[in-house]
C-alpha positions in Angstrom: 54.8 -9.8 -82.9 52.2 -10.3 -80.4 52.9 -11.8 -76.9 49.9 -14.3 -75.4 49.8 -13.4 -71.3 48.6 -17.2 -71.2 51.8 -18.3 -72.7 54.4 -16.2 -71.3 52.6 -17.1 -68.1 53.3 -20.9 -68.4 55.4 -22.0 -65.9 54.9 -25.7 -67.2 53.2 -26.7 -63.8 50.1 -28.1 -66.3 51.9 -30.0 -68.8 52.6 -33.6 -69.4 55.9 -33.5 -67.8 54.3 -33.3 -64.7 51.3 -35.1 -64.9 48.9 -32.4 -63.6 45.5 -33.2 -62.0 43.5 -30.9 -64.1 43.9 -33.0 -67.2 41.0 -35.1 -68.6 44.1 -37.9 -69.0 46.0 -39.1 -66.8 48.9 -39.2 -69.8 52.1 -38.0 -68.8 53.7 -38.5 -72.8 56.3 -41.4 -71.0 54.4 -44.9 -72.7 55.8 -48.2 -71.4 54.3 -51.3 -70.6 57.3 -53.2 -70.3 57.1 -56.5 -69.4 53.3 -55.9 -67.9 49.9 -54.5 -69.3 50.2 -51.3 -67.3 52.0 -48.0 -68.6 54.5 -47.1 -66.4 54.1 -43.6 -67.2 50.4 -43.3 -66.1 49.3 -46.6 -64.3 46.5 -47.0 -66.8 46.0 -50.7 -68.2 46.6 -51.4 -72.2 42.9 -51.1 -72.4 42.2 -48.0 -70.6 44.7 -46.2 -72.5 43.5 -47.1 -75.7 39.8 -46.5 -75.1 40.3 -43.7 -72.8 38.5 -41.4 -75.1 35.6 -43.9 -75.4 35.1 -44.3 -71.0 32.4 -42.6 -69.5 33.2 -39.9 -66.3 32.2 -42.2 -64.5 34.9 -44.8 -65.5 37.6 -42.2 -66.0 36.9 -41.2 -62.3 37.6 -44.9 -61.2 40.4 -45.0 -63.1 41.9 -42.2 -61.5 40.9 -43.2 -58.2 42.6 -46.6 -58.0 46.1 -45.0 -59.8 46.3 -42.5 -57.2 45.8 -45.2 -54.9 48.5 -47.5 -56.2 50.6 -43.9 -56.7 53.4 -45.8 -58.4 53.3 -44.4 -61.8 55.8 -42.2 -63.2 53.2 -39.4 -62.9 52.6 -39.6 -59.2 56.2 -40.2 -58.4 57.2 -37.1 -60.2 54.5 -35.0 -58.8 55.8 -36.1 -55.0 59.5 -34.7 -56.4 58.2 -31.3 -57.1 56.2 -31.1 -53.7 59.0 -32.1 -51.6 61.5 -29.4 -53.8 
């Protein structure tokens, strides 16, 4: 059996459960739009989520720069848990 250093070196700090800023996607894997067309989990609209793969960088950039300025998505909220812990 052969061990991956990249792998065993994972600490989980870039995966969806907490939302990391390196991803191309905001996506955090938690999907909800309840009662609203925004996704609780990301902050992205119905729209943006589904043609996320379609957006220029230029429109994924202003995506991401008015959900970090709103910063009430599950994403944001988690990554404020872990800095404060």
């Amino acid at each position: 059996m052969t061990s991956n250093s990249k792998l065993d070196s994972q600490d989980g700090s870039h995966s969806l459960s907490t939302g990391d800023d390196a991803s191309d996607s905001p996506c955090i894997g938690v999907c909800t739009t309840l009662y609203d067309e925004i996704c609780q989990g990301c902050g992205r609209t119905l729209g943006e989520v589904s043609n996320w793969v379609f957006l220029s960088p230029e429109e994924k950039d202003a995506v991401w720069k008015r959900i970090r300025a709103d910063g009430s998505a599950m994403r944001f909220q988690r990554q404020l848990k872990e800095i404060k812990s």
